[in-house]
matplotlib code that plots the C-alpha trace (Angstrom):
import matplotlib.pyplot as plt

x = [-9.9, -11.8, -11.8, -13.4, -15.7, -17.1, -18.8, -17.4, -14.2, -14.1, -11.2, -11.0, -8.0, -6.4, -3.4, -5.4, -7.3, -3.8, -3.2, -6.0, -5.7, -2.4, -3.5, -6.5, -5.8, -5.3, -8.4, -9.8, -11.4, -16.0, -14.9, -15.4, -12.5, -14.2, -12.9, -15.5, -16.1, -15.4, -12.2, -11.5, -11.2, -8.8, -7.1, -8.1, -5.0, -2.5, -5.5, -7.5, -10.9, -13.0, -10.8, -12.7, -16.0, -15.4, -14.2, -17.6, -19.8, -17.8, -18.0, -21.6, -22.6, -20.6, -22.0, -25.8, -24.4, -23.8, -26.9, -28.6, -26.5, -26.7, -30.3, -31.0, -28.6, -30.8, -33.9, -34.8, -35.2]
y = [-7.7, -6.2, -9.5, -11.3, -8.8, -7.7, -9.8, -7.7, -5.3, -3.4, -1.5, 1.4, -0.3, -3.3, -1.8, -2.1, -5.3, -6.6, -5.3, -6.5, -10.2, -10.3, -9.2, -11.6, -14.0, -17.5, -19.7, -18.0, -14.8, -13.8, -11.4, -11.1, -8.4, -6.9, -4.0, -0.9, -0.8, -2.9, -0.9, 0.3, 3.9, 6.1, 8.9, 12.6, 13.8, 14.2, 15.6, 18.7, 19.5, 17.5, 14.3, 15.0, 15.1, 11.8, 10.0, 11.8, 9.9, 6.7, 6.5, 7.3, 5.1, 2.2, 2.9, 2.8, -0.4, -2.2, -0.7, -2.9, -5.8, -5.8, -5.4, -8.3, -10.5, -9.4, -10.4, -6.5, -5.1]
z = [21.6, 18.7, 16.9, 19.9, 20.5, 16.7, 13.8, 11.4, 11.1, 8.0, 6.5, 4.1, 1.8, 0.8, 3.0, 6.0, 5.3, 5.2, 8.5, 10.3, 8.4, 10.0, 13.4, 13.5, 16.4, 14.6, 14.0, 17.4, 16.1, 15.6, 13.0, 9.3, 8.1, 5.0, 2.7, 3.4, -0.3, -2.9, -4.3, -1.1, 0.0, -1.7, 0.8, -0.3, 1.7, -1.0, -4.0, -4.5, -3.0, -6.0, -4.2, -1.3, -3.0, -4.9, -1.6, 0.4, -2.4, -2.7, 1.6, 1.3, -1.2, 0.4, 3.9, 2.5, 0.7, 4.1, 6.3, 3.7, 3.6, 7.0, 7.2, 4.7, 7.2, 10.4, 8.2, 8.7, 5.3]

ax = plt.figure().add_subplot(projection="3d")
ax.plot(x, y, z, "-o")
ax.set_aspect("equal")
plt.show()
């Protein structure tokens, strides 16, 4: 239903974009599926404490990175 009810869908890796590519409901679906940042987002599950840090910045920086694509799409920057 996501894809019927959402402009965009955005996934953290190219693992997930996959998925969500291949869940999209043929030629029927409002959404964009997007990576969340342009290299994707790297899980800090399996590295040390500085991993988290690194993927804290990278998610930051890519979520400021979309407020204000977003905003220049509204017209509201």
């Amino acid at each position: 239903a996501d894809f019927h009810h959402f402009d965009l869908i955005l996934a953290m890796d190219d693992d997930n974009l996959a998925d969500l590519r291949r869940l999209a409901p043929p030629g029927s679906s409002r959404a964009e599926v997007r990576l969340f940042a342009a290299t994707g987002v790297p899980d800090p599950y399996t590295g040390s404490a500085a991993g988290f840090e690194q993927v804290l910045d990278l998610v930051e920086s890519a979520a400021d990175a979309w407020v204000e694509n977003l905003a220049n799409r509204l017209g509201t920057s």
